[in-house]
KOLDOZA-797605 format. One record per residue (C-alpha): z, y, x; residue in three letters. Coordinates in pm, whole numbers, padded with zeros to 5 digits, always signed. Layout:
KOLDOZA-797605
ZYXala/...
end
This chain:
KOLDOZA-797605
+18881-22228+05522unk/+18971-22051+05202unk/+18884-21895+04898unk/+18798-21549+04856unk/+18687-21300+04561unk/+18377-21164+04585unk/+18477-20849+04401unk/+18198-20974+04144unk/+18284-21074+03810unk/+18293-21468+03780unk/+18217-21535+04123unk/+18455-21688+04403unk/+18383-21830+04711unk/+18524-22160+04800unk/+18592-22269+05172unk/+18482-21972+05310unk/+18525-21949+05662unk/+18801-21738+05817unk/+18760-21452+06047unk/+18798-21734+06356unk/+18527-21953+06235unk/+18272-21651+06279unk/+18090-21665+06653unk/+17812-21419+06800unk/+17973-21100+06641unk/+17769-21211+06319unk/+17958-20974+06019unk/+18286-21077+05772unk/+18132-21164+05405unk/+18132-20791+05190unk/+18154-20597+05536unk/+17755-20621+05613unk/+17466-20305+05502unk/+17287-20353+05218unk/+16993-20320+05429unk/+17100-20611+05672unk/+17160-20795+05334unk/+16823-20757+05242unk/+16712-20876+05566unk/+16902-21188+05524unk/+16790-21259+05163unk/+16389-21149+05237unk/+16398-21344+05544unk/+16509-21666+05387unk/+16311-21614+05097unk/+16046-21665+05309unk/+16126-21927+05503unk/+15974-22220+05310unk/+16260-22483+05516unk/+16567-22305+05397unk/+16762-22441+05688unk/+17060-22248+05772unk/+17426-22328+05874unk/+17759-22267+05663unk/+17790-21910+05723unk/+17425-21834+05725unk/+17402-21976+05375unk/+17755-21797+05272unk/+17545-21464+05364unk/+17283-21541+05167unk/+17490-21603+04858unk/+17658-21265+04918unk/+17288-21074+04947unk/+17172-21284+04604unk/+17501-21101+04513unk/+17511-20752+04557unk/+17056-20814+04484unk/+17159-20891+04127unk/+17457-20606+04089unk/+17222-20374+04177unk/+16921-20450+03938unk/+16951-20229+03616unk/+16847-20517+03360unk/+17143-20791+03485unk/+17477-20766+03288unk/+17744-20851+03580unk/+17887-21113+03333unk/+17605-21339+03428unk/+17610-21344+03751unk/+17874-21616+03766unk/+17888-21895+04081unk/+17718-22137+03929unk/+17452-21886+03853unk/+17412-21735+04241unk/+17407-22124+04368unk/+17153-22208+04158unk/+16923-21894+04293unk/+17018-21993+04640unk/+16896-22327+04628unk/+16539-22251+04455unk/+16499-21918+04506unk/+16117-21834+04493unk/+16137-22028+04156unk/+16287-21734+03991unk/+16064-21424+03868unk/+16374-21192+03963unk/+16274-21213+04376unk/+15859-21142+04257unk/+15894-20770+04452unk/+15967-20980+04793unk/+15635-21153+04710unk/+15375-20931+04501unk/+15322-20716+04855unk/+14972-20587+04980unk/+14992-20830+05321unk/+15170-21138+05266unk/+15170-21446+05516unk/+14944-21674+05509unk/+14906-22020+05285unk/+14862-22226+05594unk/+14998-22079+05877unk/+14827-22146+06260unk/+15172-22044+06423unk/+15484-21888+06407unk/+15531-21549+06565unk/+15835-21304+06566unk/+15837-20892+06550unk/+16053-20686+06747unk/+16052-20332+06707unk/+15806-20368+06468unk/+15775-20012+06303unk/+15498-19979+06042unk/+15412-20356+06102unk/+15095-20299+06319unk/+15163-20652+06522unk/+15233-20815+06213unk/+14954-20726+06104unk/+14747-20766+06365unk/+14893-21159+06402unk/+14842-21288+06048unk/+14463-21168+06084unk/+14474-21484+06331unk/+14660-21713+06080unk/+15033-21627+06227unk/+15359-21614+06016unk/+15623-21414+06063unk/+15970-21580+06145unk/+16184-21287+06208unk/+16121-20902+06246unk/+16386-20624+06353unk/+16356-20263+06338unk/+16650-20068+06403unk/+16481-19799+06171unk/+16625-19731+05794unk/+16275-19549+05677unk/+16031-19784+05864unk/+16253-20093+05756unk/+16132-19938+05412unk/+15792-19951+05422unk/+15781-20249+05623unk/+15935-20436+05300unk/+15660-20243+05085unk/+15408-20403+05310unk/+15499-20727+05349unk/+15812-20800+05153unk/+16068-20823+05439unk/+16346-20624+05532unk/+16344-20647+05918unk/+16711-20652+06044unk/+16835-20401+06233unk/+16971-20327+06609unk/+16792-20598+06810unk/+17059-20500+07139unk/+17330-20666+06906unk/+17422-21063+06969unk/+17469-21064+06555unk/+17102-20973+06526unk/+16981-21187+06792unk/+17151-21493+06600unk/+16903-21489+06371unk/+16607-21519+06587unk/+16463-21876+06534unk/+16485-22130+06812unk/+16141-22209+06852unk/+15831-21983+06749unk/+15531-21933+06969unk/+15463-21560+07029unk/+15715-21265+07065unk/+15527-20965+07005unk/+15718-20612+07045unk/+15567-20234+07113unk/+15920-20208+07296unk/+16056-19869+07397unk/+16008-19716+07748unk/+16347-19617+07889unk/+16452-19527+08248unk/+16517-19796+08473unk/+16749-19798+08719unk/+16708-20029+09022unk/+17011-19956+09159unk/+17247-20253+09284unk/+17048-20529+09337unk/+17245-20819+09485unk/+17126-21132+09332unk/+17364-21294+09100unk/+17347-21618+08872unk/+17158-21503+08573unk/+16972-21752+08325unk/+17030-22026+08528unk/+16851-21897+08842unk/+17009-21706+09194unk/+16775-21346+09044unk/+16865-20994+09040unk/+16711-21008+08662unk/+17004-20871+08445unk/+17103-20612+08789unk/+16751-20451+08760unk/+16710-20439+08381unk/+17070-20424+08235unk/+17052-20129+07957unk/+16726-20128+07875unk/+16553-20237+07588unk/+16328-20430+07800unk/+16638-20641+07879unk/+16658-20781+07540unk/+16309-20873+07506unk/+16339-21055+07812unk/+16678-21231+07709unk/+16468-21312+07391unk/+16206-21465+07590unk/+16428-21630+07832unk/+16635-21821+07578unk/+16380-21932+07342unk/+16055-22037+07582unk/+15779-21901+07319unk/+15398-21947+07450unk/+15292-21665+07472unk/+15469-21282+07477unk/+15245-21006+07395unk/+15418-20660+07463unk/+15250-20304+07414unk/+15388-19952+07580unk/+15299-19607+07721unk/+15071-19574+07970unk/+15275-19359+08208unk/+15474-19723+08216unk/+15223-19797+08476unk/+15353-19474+08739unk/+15727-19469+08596unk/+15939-19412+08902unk/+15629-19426+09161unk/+15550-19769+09005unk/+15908-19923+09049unk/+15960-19914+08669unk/+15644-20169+08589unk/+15722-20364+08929unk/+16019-20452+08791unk/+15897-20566+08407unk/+15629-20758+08588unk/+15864-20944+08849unk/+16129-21018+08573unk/+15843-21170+08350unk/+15690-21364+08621unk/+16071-21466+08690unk/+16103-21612+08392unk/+15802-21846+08458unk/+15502-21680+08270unk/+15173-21546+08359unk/+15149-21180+08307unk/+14797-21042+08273unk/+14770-20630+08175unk/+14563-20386+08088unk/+14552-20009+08002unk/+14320-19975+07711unk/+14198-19707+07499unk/+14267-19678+07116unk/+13906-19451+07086unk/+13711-19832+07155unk/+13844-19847+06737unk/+13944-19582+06609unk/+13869-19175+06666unk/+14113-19092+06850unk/+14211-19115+07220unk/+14548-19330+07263unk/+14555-19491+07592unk/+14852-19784+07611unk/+14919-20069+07804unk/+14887-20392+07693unk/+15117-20686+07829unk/+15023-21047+07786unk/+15185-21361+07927unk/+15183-21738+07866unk/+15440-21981+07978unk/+15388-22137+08301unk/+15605-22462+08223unk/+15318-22508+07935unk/+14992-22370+08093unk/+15106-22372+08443unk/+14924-22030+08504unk/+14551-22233+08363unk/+14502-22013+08074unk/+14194-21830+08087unk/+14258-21545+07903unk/+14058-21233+07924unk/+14102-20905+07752unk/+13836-20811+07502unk/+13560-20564+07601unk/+13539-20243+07610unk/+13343-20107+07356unk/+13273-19775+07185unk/+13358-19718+06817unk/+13129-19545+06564unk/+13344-19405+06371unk/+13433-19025+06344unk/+13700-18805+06284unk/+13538-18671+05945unk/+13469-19067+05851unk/+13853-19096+05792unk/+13892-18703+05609unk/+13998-18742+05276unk/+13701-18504+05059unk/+14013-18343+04830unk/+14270-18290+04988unk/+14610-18098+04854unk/+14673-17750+04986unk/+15019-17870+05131unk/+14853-17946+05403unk/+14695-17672+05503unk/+14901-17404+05762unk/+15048-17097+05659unk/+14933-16752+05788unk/+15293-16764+05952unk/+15255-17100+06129unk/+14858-17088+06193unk/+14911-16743+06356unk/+15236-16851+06569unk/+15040-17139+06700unk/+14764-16926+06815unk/+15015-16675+07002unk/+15178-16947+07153unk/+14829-17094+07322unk/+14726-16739+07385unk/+15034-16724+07580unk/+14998-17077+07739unk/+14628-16991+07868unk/+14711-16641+08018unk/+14952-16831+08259unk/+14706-17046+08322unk/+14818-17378+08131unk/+14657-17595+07918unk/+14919-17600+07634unk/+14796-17512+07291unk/+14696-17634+06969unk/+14409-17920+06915unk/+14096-17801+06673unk/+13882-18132+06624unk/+13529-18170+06645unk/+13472-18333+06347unk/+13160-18546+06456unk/+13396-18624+06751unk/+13787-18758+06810unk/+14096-18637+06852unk/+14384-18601+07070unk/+14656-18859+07048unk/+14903-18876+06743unk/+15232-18827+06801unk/+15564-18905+06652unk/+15624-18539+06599unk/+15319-18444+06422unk/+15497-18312+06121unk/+15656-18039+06275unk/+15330-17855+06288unk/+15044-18076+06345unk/+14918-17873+06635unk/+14761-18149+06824unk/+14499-18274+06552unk/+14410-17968+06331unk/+14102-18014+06097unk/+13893-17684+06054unk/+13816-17576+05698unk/+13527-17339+05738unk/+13562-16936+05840unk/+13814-16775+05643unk/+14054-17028+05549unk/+14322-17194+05799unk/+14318-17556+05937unk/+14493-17785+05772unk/+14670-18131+05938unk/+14574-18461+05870unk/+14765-18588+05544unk/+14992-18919+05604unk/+14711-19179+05478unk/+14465-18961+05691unk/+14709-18998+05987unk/+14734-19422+05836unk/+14341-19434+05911unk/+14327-19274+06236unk/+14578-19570+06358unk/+14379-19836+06167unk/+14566-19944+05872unk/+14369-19971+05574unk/+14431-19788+05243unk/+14559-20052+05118unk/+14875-20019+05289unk/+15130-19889+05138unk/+15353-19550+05282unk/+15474-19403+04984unk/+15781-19595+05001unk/+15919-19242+05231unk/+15856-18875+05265unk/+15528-18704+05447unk/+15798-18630+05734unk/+15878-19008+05752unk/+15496-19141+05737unk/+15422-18901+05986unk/+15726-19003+06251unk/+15595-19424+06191unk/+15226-19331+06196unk/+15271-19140+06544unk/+15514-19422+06696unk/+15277-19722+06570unk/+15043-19907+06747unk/+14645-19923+06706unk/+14593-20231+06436unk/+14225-20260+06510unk/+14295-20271+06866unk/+14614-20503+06818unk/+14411-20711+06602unk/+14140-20776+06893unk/+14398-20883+07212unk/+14576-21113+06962unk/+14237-21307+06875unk/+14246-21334+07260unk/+14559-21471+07312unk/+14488-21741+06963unk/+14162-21812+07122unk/+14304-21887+07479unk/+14613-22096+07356unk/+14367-22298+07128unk/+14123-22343+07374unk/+14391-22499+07643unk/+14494-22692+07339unk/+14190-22857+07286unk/+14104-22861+07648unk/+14418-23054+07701unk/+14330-23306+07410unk/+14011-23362+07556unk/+14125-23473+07908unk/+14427-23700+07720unk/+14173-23904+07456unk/+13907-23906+07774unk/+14180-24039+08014unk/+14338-24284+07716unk/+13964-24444+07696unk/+13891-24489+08073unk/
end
C-alpha cells in the first residue's frame, strides 16, 4: 500500500493499492477513460447497496474526481479529500449528480428483478425490461456515441469492451436475465477435440473461441442468471449451412438451459419489415426444462408509414438533384442486368424496407415521396426513432444525424422487445407461483 497524489489540488490517496494488488486486468488509478470513469461513477450511483471492494471504491473516488474538475461552477480548491469521501459515501444526496438522475427512462421505484445489458446500443432491451418492472445492474457498449445517448436516456454510462476480463469484473454476481442483441460473426468449427472447459469434458470454448458469442456465453456460464434472452440476424439461422446456429444452440443447451427460438417480424409493431431471431432460455438447474414459455402471437400492426412522418419537416433531408439522380442511374443500371438492386420509394399507406445501419449515406432503402416535382426526402433521425419504436420522448440529440442514424439502424424493435420480455416475466412468475403452490399444498398435507 501507499500514498499517491491524485494530481488534484488537496487530494491524496492513502493506502492505495500497488500495481500487484490489482487482479483481472482492472486499470492503475489516473490511467482509466473518462468514459469508463463515468461508467464506474453512474453505475454506482445507481446501485442503491453501494457494495464494492477496496479498489472498486478507490475508482470511484477517482471518477467523483476528475466529475468535479470538469464541471465549470467547482473551484478545484474545494475539492479536497475530505470533500470527495464525503460524496462517495452519500452520493445521490448531493444535487451535483441530479443529470445521472433527471433522465426520460429511469429504473423503477420497486424493482421485480435485476437484469444486465450487453451490447446494449440505443437501450432498446433496457427498455423493453423495465416496462416489466426490471432494473438494470450493469450495461456495456463498446460504442463512444451510443454510450452517449444511452446516458441521455437513462443516466448510465455503459462501460466499454465487454471481450475484456476488466469489464467483465464488473458484472454483478447474481442478476436474473442477461439480455444482449449480440453481434453475428463467423464461426469457425474447426478443431474440435473436447477439452476441460467450465468444469465439463465440452468442445465449448474450441467451437466458439473469438466470437462475441463466446463472451455472452462465459457471462452466462459464470454467473447462472434465469433466464438469457438474446436477439440477432436472421441469416443466423442458415450461417454456414446451419452449423453457425447449431453451434449457439448446443453451447447454450451445454450450459444447462432451455433454448426456445423464433424468427419474428418487426412489421407485427411497427411499419417496417425487420425479420430477427429471437433467443430465449431458462436455466435447467432452476426450471429443469418445466417452463412453459411461449412466444407472443403474431399479429398485424395498424400503423403506417405516414403515421410516424413528421408534417414539417427541414429541407436537409430532402436529396439533391445530384444524389436523387445518381440513385436512379444506379437502379436503372441494376434492373437492365436483371437485378433487383435499387432504391426503396414507400407506399405511404404501407411499410418499408428494413433500416439499416448505413442509412445516412443516402437513405436509398426508405425514401418518402414528396409529390411530382420535388425529390424524396429520407426519414429524419426521430422519424427513423419511430419506425424502431422508441417514443419521442427519447432523447437522440445527445449526437449528430450521422450518429442517430448508425444506432437507429443497429437497434432492436422496442415494441417487439417489449412483448417477448412480458413472456419471459410472465413464465418465470408463473413457475414461481406454481412452485409455491405445490410447497404450501405439500407443507399442509
Amino acid at each position: 500500500m501507499a500514498t499517491r497524489d491524485t494530481g488534484i489540488k488537496g487530494l491524496r490517496l492513502v493506502d492505495f493499492p500497488e500495481e500487484s494488488d490489482l487482479q483481472n486486468g482492472i486499470k492503475i488509478y489516473g490511467e482509466t477513460s473518462w468514459e469508463n470513469q463515468m461508467a464506474v461513477l453512474s453505475h454506482y450511483l445507481h446501485d442503491k447497496k453501494h457494495h464494492l471492494d477496496c479498489i472498486k471504491k478507490l475508482e470511484v473516488i477517482n471518477a467523483i474526481s476528475e466529475f468535479l474538475r470538469r464541471k465549470k461552477d467547482i473551484d478545484e480548491t474545494d475539492i479536497t479529500e475530505e470533500f470527495v469521501n464525503k460524496l462517495s459515501e452519500s452520493p445521490v444526496k448531493y444535487e451535483l449528480f441530479s443529470d445521472f438522475f433527471n433522465v426520460p427512462f429511469p429504473s423503477p421505484k420497486r424493482p421485480r428483478f435485476t437484469f444486465i445489458d450487453l451490447f446494449a446500443g440505443m437501450g432498446g432491451f433496457r427498455l423493453a425490461m423495465q416496462a416489466q418492472g426490471g432494473r438494470c445492474v450493469f450495461s456495456s457498449e463498446w460504442n463512444k456515441y451510443a454510450q452517449k445517448t444511452y446516458f441521455a436516456n437513462f443516466g448510465e454510462m455503459p462501460f466499454g469492451d465487454i471481450t475484456k476480463e476488466a469489464t467483465k469484473s464488473y458484472i454483478p454476481e447474481y442478476f436474473d436475465i442477461l439480455c444482449a442483441g449480440f453481434p453475428c460473426q463467423p464461426f469457425s468449427i474447426a478443431g474440435v477435440s473436447k477439452k476441460k472447459s467450465l468444469g465439463r469434458e465440452t468442445g465449448f470454448k474450441d467451437k466458439t473461441q473469438g466470437t462475441l458469442f463466446f463472451d455472452v456465453a462465459e457471462i452466462i456460464s459464470r454467473h447462472r442468471p434465469k433466464a438469457f434472452f438474446l436477439e440477432n440476424v436472421k441469416n443466423l439461422v442458415s450461417h454456414d449451412k446451419g452449423n453457425t446456429f447449431k453451434i449457439i444452440k448446443g453451447t447454450l443447451e451445454e450450459l444447462r438451459y432451455s433454448v426456445h427460438y423464433l424468427v419474428m417480424d418487426g412489421q407485427s409493431y411497427v411499419p417496417q419489415h425487420r425479420e430477427r431471431i429471437m433467443i430465449v432460455g431458462f436455466n435447467c438447474d432452476i426450471y429443469h426444462g418445466e417452463e412453459s414459455f411461449s412466444f407472443p402471437e403474431k399479429k398485424q400492426t395498424p400503423i403506417k408509414i405516414k403515421d410516424i412522418l413528421d408534417p414539417n419537416i427541414d429541407e436537409k433531408y430532402t436529396l439533391s438533384d445530384r444524389l436523387w439522380s445518381y440513385l436512379q442511374s444506379y437502379a436503372e443500371k441494376h434492373r437492365a442486368k436483371g437485378n433487383g438492386f435499387g432504391y426503396g420509394m414507400v407506399d405511404l399507406e404501407g411499410i418499408s424496407r428494413t433500416l439499416s445501419a448505413r442509412y445516412y449515406k443516402d437513405g436509398s432503402e426508405i425514401l418518402i415521396p414528396q409529390g411530382e416535382g420535388k425529390n424524396p426526402r429520407r426519414l429524419s433521425p426521430r422519424e427513423c426513432a419511430r419506425l424502431m419504436g422508441y417514443p419521442d420522448t427519447y432523447r437522440l440529440d445527445q449526437v449528430s444525424d450521422v450518429q442517430a442514424y448508425r444506432q437507429c439502424g443497429n437497434s432492436v424493435v422496442v415494441p417487439l422487445i417489449t412483448d417477448v420480455s412480458k413472456q419471459i416475466i410472465k413464465t418465470i412468475y408463473n413457475y414461481e407461483r406454481h412452485t409455491k403452490f405445490l410447497h404450501t399444498k405439500c407443507a399442509t398435507i
